[in-house]
Z-matrix of the N, CA and C atoms (Angstrom, degrees):
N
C 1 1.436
C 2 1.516 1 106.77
N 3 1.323 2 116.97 1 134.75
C 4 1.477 3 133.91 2 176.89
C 5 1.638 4 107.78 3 -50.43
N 6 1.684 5 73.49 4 -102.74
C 7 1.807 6 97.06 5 168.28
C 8 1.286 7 121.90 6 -159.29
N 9 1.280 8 127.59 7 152.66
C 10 1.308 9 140.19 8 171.21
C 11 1.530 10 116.86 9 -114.71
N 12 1.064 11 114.29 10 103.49
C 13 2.064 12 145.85 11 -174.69
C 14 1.738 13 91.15 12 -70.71
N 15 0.620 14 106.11 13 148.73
C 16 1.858 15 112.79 14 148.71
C 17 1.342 16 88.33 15 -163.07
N 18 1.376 17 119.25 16 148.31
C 19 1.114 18 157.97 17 133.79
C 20 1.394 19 132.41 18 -26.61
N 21 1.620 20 147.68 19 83.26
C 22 0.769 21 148.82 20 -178.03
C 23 1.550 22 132.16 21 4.62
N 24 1.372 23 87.50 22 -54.13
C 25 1.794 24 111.43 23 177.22
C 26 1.221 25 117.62 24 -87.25
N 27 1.358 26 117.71 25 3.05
C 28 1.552 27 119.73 26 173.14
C 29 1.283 28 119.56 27 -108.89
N 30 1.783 29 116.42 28 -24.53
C 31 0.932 30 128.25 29 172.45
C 32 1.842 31 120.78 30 -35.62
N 33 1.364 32 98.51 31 135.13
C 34 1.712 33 93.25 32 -168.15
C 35 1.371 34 123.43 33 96.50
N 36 1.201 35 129.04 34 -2.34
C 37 1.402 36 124.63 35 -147.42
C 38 1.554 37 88.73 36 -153.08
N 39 1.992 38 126.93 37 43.73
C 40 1.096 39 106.23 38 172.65
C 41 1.183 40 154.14 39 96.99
N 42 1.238 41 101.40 40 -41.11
C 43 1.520 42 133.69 41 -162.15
C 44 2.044 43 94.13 42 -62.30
N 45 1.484 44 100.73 43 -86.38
C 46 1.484 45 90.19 44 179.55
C 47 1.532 46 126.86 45 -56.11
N 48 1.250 47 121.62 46 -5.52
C 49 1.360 48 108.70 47 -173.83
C 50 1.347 49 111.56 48 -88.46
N 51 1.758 50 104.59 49 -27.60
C 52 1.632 51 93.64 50 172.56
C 53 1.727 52 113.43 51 -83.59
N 54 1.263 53 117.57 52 -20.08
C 55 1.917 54 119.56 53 156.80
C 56 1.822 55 86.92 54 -46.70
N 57 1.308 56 125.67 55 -90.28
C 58 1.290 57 122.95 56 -162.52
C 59 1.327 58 122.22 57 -25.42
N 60 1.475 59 123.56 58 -52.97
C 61 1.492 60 160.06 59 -163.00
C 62 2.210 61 83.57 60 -68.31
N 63 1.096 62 111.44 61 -56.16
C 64 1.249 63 99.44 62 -164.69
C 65 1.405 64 118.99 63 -92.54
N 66 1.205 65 125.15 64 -12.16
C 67 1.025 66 129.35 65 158.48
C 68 1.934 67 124.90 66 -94.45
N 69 1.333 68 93.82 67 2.35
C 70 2.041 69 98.71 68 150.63
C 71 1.561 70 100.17 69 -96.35
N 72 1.136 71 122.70 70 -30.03
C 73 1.914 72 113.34 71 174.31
C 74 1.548 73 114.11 72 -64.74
N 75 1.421 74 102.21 73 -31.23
C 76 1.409 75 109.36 74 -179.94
C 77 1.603 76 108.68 75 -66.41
N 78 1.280 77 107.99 76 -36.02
C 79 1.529 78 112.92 77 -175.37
C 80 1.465 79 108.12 78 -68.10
N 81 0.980 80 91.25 79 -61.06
C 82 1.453 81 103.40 80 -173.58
C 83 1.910 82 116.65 81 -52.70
N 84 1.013 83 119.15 82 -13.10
C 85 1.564 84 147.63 83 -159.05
C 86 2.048 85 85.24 84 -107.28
N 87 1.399 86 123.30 85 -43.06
C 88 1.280 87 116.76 86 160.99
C 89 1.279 88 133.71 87 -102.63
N 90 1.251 89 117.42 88 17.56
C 91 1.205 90 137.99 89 179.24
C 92 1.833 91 113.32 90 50.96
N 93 1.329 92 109.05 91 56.84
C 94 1.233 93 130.21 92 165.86
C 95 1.594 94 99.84 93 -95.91
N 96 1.531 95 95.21 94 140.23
C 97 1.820 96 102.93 95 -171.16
C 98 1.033 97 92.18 96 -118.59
N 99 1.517 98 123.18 97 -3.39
C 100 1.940 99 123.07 98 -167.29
C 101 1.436 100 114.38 99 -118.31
N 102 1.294 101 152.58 100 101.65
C 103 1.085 102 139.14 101 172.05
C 104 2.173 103 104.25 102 -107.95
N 105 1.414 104 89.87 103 130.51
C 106 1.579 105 93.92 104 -176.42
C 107 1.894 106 100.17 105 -124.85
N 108 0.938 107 108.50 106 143.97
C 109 1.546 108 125.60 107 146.25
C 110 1.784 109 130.08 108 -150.69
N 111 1.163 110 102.41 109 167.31
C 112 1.454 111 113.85 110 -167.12
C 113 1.495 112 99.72 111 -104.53
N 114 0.870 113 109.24 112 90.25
C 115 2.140 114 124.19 113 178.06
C 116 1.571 115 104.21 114 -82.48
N 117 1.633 116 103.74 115 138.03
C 118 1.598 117 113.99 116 137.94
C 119 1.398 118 128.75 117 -12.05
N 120 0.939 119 148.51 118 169.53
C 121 1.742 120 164.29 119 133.57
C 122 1.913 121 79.69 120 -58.33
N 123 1.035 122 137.87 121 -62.53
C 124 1.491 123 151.52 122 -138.06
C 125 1.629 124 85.63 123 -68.11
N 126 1.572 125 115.74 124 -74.36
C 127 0.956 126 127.62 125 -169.85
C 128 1.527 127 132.57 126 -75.93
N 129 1.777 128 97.59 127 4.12
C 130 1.726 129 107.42 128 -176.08
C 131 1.563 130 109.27 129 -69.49
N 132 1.172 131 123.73 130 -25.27
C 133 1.476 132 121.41 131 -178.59
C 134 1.334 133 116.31 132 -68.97
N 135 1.036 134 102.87 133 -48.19
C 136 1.742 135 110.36 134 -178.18
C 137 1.482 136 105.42 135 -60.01
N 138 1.306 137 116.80 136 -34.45
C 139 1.859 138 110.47 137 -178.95
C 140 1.343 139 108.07 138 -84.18
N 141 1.523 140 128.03 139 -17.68
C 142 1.389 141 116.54 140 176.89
C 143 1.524 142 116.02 141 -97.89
N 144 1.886 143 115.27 142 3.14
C 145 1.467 144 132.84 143 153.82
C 146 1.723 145 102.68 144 -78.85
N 147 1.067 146 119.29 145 -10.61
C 148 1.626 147 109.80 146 -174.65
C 149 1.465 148 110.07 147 -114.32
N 150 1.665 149 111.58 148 8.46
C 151 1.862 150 112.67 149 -178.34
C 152 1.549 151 107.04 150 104.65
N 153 0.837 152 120.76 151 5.30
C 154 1.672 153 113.77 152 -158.55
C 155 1.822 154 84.40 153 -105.91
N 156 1.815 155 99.82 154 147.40
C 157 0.964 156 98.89 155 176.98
C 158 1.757 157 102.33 156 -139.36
N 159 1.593 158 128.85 157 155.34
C 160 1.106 159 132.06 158 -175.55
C 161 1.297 160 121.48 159 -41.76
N 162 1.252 161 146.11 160 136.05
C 163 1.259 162 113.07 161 171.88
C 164 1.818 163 89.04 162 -125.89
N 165 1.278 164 121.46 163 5.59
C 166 1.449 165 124.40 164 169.99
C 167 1.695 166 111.96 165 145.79
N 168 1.582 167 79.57 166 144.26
C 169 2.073 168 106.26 167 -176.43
C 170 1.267 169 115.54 168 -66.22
N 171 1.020 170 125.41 169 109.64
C 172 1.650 171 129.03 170 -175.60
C 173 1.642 172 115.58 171 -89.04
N 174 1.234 173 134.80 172 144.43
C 175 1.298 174 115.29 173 -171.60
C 176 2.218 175 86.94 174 -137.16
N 177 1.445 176 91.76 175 108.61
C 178 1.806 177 92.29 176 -174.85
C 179 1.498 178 96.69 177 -107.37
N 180 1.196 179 115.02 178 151.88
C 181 1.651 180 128.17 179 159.56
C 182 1.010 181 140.51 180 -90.03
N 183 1.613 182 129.91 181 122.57
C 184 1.553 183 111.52 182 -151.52
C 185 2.121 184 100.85 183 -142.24
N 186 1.331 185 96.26 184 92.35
C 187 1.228 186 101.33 185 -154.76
C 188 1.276 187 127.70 186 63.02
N 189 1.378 188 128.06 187 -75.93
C 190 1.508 189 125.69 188 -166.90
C 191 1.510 190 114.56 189 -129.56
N 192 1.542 191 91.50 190 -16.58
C 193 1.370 192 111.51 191 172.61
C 194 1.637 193 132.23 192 -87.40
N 195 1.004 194 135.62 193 137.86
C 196 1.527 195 131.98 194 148.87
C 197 1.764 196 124.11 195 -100.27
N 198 1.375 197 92.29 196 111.40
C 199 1.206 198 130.89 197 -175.55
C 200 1.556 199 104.53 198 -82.21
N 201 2.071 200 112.19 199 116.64
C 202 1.655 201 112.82 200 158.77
C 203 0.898 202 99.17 201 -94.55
N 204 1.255 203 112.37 202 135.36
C 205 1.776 204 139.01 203 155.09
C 206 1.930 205 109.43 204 -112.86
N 207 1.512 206 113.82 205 144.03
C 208 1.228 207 102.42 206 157.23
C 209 1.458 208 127.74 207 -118.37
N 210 1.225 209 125.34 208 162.54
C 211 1.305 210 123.23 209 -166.41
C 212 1.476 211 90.43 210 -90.07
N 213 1.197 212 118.21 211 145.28
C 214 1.237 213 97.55 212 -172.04
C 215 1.994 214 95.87 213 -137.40
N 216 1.551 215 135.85 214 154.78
C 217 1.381 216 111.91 215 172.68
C 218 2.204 217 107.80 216 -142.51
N 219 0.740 218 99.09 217 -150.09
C 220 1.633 219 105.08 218 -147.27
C 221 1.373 220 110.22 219 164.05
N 222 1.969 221 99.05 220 83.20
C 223 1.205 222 116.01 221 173.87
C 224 1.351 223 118.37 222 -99.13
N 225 1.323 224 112.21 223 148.16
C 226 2.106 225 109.56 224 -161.30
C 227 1.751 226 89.05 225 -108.06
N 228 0.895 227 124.85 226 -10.98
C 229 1.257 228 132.77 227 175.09
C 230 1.910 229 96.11 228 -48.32
């Protein structure tokens, strides 16, 4: 999985869990047992409320900055 955006003002109300919800049906519809993405600090809670667990701390560079992201995964196995 890429990414999933929501919008400030939507937050709470759903929005990513049914994006989430349809893209584990999608997997599952190809018989993928692995779904991985690289989340926010912002967005790490919400993936470890949906099963997903760390699989490691990423540290990326973004101009001047260093940016943590985690890889994060969600095996149906």
């Amino acid at each position: 999985m890429d990414t999933i955006i929501v919008r400030q003002a939507t937050q709470g109300q759903g929005v990513a869990s049914a994006l989430l919800a349809e893209i584990e049906r999608k997997a599952a519809q190809q018989n993928n047992d692995l779904i991985y993405s690289d989340v926010s600090l912002r967005a790490k809670g919400f993936f470890e409320c949906k099963g997903f667990i760390v699989e490691r701390q990423q540290f990326k560079k973004s101009k001047k900055m260093e940016l943590i992201n985690f890889r994060m995964i969600k095996n149906k196995k």
